[in-house]
TILUMSE-477296 format. One record per atom (N, C-alpha, C, O, CB): residue in three letters; x, y, z. Coordinates in steps of 0.1 Angstrom, whole numbers, plus 2048, in hexadecimal, padded with zeros to 3 digits. Each point is the difference from the previous one (the first is absolute). Glycine has a CB too. Layout:
BEGIN
ALAXYZ...
//
This chain:
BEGIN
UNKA1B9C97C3UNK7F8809808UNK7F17FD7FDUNK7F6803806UNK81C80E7FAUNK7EF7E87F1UNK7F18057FEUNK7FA7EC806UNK7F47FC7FDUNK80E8207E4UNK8047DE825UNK7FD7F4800UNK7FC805812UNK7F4800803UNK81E7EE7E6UNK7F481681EUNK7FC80380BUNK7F980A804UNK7FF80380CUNK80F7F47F6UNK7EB8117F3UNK7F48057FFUNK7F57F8800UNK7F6803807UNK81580C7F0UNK7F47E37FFUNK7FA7FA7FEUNK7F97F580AUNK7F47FC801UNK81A80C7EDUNK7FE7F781BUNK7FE7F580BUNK7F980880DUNK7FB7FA80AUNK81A7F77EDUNK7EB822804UNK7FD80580FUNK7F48047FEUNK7F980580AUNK81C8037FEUNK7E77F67EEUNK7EF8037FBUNK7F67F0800UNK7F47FF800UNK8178177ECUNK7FD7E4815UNK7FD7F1802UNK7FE7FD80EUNK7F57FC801UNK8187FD7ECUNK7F980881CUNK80080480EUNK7F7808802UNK7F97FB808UNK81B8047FBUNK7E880C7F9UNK7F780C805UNK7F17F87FDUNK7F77FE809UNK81B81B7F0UNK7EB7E17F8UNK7F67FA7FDUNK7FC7F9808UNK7F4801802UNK8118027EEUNK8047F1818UNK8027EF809UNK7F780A809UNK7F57FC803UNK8287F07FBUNK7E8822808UNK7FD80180DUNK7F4805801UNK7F87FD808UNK81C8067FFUNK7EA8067EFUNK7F2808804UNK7F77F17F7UNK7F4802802UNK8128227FFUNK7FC7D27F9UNK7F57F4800UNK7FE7F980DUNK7F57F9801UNK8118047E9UNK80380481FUNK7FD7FB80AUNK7FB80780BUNK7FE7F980AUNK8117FB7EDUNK7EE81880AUNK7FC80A809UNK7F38017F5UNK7FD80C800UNK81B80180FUNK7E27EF7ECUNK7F28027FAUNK7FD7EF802UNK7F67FF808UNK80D8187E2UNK7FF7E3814UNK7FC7F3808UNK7F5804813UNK80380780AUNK81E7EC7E6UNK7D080180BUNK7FA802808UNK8087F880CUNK8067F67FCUNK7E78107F5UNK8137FF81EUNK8067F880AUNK7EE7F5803UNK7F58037FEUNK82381680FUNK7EF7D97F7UNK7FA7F9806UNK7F880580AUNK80580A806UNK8097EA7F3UNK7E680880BUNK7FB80080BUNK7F87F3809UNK7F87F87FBUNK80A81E7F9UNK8007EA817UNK7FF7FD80DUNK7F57FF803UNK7FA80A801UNK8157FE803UNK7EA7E9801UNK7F3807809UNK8067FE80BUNK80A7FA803UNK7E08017F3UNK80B80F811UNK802803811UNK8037F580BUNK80480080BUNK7ED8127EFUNK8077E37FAUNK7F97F480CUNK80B7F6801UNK8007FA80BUNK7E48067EEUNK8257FD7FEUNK8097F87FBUNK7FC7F67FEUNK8097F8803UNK804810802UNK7E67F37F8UNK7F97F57FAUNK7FF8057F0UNK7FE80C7FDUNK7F37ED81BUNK8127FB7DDUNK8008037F6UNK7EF8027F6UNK7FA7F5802UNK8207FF805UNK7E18127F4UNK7F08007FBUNK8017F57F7UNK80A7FD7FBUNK7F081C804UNK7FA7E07FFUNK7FD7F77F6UNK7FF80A7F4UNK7F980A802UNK7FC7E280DUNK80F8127E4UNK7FA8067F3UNK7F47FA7FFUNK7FC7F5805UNK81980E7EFUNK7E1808804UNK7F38037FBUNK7FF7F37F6UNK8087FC7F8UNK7F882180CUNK7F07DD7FDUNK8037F37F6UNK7F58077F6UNK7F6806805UNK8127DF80BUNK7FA8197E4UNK7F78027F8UNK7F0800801UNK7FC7F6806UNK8178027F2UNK7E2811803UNK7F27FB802UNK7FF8017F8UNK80A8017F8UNK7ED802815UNK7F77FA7EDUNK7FE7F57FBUNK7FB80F7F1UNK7FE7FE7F4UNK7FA7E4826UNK80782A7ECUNK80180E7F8UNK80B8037FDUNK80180A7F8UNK7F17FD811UNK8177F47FAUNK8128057F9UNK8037F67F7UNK8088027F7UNK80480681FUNK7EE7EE7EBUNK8077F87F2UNK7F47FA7F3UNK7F57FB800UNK81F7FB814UNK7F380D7E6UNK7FB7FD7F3UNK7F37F77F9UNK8027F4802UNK814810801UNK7E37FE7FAUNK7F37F6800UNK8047FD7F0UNK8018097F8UNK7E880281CUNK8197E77E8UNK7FE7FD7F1UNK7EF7FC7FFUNK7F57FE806UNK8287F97F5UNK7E880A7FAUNK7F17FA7F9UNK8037F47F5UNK8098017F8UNK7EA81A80AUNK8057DA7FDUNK7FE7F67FAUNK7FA8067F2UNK7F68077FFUNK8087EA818UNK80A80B7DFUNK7FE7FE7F4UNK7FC7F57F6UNK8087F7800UNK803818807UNK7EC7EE7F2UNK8037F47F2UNK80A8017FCUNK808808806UNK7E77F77F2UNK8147FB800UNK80C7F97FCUNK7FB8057EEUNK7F57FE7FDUNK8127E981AUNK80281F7E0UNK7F58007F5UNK8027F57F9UNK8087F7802UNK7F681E7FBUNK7FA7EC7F9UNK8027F27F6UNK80C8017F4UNK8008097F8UNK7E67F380AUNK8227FD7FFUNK80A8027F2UNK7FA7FC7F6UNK7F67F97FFUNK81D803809UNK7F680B7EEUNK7FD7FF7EFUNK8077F07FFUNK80A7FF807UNK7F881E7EEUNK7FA7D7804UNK8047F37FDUNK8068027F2UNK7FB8077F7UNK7F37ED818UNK81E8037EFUNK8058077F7UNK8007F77F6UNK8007F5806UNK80B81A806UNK7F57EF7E5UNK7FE7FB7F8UNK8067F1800UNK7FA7F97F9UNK80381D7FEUNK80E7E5811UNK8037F4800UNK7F97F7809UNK8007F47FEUNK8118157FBUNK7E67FE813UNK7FB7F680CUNK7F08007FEUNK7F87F8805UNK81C80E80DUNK7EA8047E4UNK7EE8057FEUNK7FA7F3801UNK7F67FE807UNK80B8177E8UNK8077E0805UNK7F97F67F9UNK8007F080DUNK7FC7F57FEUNK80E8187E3UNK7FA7F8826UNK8027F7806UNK7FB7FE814UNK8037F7809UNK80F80B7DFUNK7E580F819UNK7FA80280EUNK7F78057FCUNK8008097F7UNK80E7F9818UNK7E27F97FAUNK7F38037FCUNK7FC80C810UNK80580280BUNK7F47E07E3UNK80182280CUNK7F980B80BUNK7F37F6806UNK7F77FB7F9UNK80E8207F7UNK7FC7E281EUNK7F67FD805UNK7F6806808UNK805809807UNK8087EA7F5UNK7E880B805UNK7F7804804UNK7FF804810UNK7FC7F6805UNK7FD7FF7E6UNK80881381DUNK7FD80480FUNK7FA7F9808UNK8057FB80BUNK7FA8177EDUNK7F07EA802UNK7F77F7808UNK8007F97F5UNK8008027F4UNK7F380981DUNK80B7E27FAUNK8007F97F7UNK7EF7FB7F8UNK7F6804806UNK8227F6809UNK7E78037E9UNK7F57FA7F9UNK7FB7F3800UNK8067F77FAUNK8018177FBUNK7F37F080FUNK7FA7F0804UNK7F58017F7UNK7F980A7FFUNK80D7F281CUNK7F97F67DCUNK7F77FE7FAUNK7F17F9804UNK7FD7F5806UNK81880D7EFUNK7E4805807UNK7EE7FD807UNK8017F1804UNK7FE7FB80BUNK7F18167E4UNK8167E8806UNK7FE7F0803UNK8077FB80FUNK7F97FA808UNK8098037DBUNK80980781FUNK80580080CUNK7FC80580CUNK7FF7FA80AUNK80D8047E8UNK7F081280AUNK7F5804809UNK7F47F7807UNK8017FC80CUNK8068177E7UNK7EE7EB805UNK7F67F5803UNK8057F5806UNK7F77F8802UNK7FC80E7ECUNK8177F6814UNK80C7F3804UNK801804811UNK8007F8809UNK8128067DBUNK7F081181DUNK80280380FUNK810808801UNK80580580AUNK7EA7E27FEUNK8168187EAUNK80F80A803UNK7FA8087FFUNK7F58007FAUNK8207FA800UNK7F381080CUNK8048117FFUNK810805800UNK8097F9804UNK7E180B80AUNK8188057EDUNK80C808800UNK80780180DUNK7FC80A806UNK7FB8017E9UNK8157ED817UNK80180780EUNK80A80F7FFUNK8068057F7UNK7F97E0816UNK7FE81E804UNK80A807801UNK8067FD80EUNK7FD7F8808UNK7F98197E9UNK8157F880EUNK80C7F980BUNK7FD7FF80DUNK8027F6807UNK80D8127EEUNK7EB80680FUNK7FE80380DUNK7F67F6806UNK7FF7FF80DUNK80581A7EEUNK7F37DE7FCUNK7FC7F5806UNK8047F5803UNK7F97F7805UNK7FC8127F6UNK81A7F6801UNK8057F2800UNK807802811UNK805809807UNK8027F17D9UNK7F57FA822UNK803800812UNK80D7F0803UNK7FE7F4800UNK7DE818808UNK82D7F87FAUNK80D7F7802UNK7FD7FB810UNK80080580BUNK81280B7E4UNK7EC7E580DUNK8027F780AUNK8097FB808UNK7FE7F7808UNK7F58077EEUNK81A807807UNK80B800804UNK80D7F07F9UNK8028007F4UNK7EC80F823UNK8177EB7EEUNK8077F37FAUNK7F97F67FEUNK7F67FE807UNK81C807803UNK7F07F17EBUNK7FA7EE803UNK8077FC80AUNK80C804800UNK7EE7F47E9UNK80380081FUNK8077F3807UNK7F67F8802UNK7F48017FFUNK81D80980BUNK7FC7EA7FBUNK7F87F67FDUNK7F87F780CUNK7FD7F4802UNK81480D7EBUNK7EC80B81BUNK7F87F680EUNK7F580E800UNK80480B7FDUNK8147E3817UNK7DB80E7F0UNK7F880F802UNK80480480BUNK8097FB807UNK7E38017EFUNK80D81080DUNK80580880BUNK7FA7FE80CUNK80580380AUNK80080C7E7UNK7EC7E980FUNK8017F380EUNK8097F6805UNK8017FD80CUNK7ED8057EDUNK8197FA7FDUNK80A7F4800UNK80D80B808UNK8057FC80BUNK7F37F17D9UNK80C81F816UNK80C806804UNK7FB80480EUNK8087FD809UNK80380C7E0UNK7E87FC81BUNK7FD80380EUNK8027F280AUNK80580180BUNK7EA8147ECUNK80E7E1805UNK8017F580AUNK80C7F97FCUNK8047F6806UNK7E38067FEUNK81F80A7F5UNK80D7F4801UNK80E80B80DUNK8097FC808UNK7F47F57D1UNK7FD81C824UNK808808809UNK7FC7FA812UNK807804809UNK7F88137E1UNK7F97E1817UNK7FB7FA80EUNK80D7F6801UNK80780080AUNK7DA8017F5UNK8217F67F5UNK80C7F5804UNK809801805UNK80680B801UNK7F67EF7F4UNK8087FC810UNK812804807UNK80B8037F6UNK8007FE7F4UNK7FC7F281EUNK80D8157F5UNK8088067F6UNK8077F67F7UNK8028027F4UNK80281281CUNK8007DE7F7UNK8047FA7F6UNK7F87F47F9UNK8037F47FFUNK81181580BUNK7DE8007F0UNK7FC7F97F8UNK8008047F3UNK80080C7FFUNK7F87ED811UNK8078007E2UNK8028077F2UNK7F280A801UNK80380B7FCUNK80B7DE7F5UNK7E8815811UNK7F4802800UNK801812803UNK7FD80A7FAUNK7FA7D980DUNK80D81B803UNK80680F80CUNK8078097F4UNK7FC80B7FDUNK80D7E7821UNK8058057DAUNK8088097F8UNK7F88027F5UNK7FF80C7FCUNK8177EC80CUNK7E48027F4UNK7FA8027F3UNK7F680A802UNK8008067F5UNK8047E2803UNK7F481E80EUNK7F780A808UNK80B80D804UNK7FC80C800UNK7F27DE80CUNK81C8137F7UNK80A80E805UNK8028037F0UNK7FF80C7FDUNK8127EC81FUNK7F27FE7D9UNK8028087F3UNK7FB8047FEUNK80080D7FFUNK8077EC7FAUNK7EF801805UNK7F58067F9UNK7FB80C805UNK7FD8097F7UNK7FE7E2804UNK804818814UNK7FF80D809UNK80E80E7F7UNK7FE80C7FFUNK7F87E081FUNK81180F7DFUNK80B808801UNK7FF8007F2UNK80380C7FDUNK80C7EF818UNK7EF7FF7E1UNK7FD8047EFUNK7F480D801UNK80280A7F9UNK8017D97FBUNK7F381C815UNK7F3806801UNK80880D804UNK7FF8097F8UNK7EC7E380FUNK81F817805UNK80280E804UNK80B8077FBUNK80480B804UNK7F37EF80EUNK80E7FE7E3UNK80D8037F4UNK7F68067F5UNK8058087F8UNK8117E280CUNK7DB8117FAUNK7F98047FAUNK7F880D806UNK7F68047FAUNK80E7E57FDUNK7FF81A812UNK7F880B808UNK7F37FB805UNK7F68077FEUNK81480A7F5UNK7F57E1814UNK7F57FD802UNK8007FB80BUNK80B7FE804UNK7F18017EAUNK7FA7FE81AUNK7FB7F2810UNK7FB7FE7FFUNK7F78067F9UNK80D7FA816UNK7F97F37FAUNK7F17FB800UNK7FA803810UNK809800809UNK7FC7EB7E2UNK7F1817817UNK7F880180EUNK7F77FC7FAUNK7FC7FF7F4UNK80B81281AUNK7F27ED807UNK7F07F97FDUNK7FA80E804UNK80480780AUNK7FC7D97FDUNK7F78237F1UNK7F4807802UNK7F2801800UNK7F87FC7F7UNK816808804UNK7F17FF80EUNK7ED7FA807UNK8017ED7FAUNK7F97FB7F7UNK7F1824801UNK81C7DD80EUNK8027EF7FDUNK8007FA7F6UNK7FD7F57FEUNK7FB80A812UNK80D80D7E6UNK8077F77F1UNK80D8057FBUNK80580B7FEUNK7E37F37F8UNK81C7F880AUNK80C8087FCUNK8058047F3UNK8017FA7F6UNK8027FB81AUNK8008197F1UNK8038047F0UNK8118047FDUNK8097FB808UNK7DB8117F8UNK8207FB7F7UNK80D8017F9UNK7FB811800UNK7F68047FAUNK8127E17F5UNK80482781BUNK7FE80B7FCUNK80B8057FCUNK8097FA7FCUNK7E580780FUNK81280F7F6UNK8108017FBUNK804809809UNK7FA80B804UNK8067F07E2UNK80E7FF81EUNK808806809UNK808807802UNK80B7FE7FBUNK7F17F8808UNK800816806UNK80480A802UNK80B802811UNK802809808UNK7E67FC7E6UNK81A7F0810UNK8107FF80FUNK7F680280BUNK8067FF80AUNK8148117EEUNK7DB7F1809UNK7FE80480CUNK7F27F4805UNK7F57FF7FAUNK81681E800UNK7FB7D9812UNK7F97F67FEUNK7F580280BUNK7F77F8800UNK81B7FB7F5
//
């Protein structure tokens, strides 16, 4: 008796959880809504931190030097004409090869089956594996960097 007490209170529970259950709803239109996409006020803004410095620990001390931030160039060198660089002035000229980039513009004139022609298509195609082309501009031709769009 008392087992089918058990199971009729179990039943009663199943039902009224399911009669508290929200019903679906319907739009009117029967077109489905796109969901809401995130802005740019709902999500999270981090912030950039340093990194701190670790403590070095007695076995590696003797063997890593703390270097200096900016470099030091010595006067003698100075009067010589170095300076200290920095990066943002180093300017990449893109790949070596071995024909200039007059030679790659006129060998692209040849017919196709000349070496001259292929050797100019490599060389073209090292340059835009490198993110680069060559065009003539105001009637010189230079090496710029490419952006797909010719």
């Amino acid at each position: 008796m008392a087992d089918s007490d058990d199971d009729q209170k179990k039943v009663d529970s199943i039902k009224s959880d399911s009669s508290q259950q929200a019903t679906p709803v319907s739009s009117s239109g029967g077109a489905a809504t796109k969901e809401a996409e995130p802005t740019a006020s709902s999500l999270s803004k981090t912030e950039l931190k340093s990194a701190p410095e670790h403590k070095l620990s007695p076995e590696v001390i003797d063997y890593i030097k703390k270097q200096e931030a900016a470099i030091k160039v010595p006067e003698a060198l100075k009067n010589m004409g170095v300076s200290a660089g920095i990066d943002e002035d180093l300017v990449v000229d893109g790949p070596k090869l071995p024909i200039s980039d007059a030679k790659i513009m006129q060998g692209l004139q040849y017919p196709v089956n000349s070496s001259v022609r292929w050797l100019s298509e490599l060389a073209l195609f090292i340059l835009k594996q490198a993110h680069y082309t060559v065009k003539v501009v105001n009637g010189h031709i230079k090496r710029i960097i490419y952006t797909g769009k010719e």
